[in-house]
C-alpha positions in Angstrom: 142.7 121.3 222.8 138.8 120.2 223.1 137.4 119.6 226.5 133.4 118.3 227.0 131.8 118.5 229.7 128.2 116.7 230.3 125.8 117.2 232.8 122.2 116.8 233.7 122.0 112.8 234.3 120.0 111.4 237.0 117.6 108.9 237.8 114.0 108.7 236.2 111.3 106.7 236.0 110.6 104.5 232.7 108.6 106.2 230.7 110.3 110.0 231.7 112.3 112.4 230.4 115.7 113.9 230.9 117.7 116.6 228.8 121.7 116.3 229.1 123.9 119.2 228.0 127.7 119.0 226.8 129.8 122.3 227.4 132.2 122.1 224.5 135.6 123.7 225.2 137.2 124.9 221.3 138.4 127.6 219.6 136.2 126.7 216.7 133.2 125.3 217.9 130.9 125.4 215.1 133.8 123.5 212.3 133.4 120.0 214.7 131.3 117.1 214.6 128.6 116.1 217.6 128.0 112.5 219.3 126.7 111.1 222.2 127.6 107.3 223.1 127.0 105.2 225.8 127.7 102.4 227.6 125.4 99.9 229.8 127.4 98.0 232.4 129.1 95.3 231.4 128.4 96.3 227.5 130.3 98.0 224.5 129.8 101.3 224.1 127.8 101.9 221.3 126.5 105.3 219.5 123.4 107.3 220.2 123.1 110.2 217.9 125.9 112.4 216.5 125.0 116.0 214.9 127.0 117.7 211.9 128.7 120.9 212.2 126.0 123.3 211.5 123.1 121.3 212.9 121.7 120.6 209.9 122.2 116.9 209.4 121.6 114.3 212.5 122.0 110.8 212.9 120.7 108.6 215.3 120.5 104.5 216.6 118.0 102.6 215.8 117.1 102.2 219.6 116.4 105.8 220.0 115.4 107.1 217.0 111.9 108.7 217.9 112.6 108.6 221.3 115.7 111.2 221.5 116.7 114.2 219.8 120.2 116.2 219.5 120.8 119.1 218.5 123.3 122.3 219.3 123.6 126.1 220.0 127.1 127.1 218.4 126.7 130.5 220.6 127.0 128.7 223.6 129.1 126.0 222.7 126.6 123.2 223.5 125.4 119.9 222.5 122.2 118.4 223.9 120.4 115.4 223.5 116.7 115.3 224.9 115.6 112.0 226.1 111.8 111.2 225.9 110.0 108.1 226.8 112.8 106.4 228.6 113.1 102.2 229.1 114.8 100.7 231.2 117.4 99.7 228.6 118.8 102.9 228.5 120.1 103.1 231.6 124.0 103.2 230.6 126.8 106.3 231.2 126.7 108.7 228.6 129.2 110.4 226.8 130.0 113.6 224.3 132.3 113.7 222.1 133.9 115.7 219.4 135.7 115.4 216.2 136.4 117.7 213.9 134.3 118.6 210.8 133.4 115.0 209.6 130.4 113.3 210.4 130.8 109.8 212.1 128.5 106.9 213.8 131.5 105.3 215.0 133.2 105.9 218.5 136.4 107.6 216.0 136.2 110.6 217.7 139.1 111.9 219.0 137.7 114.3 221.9 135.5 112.8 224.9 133.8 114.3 227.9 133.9 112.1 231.4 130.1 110.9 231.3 127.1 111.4 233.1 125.0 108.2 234.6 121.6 108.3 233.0 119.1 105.1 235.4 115.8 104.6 234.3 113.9 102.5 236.9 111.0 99.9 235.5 
């Protein structure tokens, strides 16, 4: 069983900066897949950035590529994605998510944390 857990969402003005953090509950930690989604109200969710097993291959939307960086610290379990120069736009909930070993931009991940609200005021 895989349980996420995000944190550090909040409210920030456009053009600010924000860091979220996804506790990642597995056995094997380091053998599964990274993303982060979101999803605007009234929108689809859509992908943000997913991060391979060993860190060393990212992927990211063309919205926040740039803009946002992921990355991970297998000794602690944890996914983060950085958020820099924040619009408006990207005020959505955002989610982690896990799958295992294969990397994927699509929301065919099998393991999802709860979200955290991320509003960025104009």
């Amino acid at each position: 069983q895989v349980q996420l857990v995000e944190s550090g969402g909040g409210l920030v003005q456009a053009g600010g900066s924000l860091r979220l953090s996804c506790a990642v509950s597995a056995r094997t930690f380091s053998s599964y897949v990274l993303g982060w989604f979101r999803q605007a109200p009234g929108k689809e969710r859509e992908f943000v950035a997913a991060i391979s097993w060993s860190g060393g291959t990212t992927y990211y939307a063309d919205p926040v590529k740039g803009r946002f960086t992921i990355s991970r610290d297998n000794a602690k379990n944890t996914v983060f994605l950085q958020m820099n120069s924040l619009k408006p736009e990207d005020t959505a909930v955002y989610y982690c998510a896990a799958r295992f070993l294969v990397l994927s931009v699509r929301d065919d991940y099998p393991y999802w944390g709860q979200g955290t609200q991320v509003t960025v005021s104009s």
